[in-house]
C-alpha positions as CSV (number, residue, x, y, z in Angstrom):
1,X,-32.6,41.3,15.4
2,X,-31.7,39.4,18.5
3,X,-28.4,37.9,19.7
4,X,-30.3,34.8,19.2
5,X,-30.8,35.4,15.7
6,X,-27.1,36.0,15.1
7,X,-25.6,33.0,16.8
8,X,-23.4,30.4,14.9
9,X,-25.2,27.2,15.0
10,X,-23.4,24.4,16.3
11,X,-20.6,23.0,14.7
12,X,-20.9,19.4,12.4
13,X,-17.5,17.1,11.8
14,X,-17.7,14.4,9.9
15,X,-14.3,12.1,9.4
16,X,-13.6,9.3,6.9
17,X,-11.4,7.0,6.3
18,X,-9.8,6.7,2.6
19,X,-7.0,3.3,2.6
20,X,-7.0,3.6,-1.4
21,X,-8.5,1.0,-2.3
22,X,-12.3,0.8,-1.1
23,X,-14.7,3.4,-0.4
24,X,-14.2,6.0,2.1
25,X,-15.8,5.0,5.4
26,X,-16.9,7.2,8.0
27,X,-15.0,6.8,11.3
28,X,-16.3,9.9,13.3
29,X,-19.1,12.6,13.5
30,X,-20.8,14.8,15.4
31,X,-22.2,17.8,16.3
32,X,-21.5,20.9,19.1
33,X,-18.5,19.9,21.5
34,X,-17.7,16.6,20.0
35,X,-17.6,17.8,16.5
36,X,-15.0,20.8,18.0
37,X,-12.9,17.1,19.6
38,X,-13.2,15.9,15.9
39,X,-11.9,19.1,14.8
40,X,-9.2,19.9,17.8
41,X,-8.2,15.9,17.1
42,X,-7.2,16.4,13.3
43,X,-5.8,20.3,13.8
44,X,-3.2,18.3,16.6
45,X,-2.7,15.4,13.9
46,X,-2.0,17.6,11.0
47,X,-5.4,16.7,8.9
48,X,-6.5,18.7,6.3
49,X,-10.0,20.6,7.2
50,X,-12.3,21.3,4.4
51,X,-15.3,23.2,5.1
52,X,-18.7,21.9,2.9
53,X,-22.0,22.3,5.1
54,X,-23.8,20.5,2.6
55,X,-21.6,17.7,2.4
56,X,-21.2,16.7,6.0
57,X,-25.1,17.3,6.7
58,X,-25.5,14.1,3.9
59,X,-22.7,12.4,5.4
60,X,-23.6,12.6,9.0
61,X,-26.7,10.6,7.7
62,X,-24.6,7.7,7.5
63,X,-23.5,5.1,10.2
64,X,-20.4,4.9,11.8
65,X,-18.6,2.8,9.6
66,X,-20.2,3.0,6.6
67,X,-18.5,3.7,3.2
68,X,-19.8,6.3,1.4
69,X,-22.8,6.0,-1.2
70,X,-21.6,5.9,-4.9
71,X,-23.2,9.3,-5.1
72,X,-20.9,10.8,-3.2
73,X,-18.0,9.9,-5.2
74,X,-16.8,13.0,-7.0
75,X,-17.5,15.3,-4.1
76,X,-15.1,13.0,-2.0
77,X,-13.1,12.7,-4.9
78,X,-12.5,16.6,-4.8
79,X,-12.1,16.5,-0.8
80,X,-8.9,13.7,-0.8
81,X,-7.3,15.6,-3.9
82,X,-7.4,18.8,-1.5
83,X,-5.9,16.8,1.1
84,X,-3.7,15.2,-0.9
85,X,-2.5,18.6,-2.3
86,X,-2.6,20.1,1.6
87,X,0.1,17.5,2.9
88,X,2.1,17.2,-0.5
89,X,1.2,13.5,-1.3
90,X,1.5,12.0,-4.6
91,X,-0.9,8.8,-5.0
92,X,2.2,5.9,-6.4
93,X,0.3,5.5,-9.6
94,X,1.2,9.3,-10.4
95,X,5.0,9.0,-10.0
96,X,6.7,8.5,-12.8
97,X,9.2,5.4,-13.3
């Protein structure tokens, strides 16, 4: 094999938006050195990274801006419950009163 062979391919980021209440929307993406300032930006912010190749190579398809496709819905679903979980959220509507 080559070193070619065994080099890391460049690195995707793909950032949304969630305010709650509509769909997540994409607000960044990338690829090579401005996926790594996607990255760098929510490692200095305190954002939860969560690592899905699959994922962000379907959500890169979509325009800056965009909410996410219906389709998407549980697998999102599952990424804002890990960050939620990360930063010690609770959504309101699961505090009890």
């Amino acid at each position: 094999m080559t070193d070619y062979e065994h080099e890391k391919p460049d690195p995707r980021a793909v950032s949304l938006k969630y305010d709650g209440k509509d769909a997540p929307r994409v607000t960044a993406k990338g690829e090579g050195k401005l996926a790594e300032q996607i990255l760098n930006i929510a490692r200095e912010h305190g954002i939860p990274l969560h690592e899905d190749p699959d994922l962000v190579n379907l959500l890169a398809k979509l325009e800056l801006g965009e909410e996410i496709p219906r389709s998407l819905y549980v697998a999102i679903a599952e990424v804002i419950a890990f960050a939620y979980i990360m930063t010690g959220k609770i959504p309101e509507e699961f505090i009890a009163k």
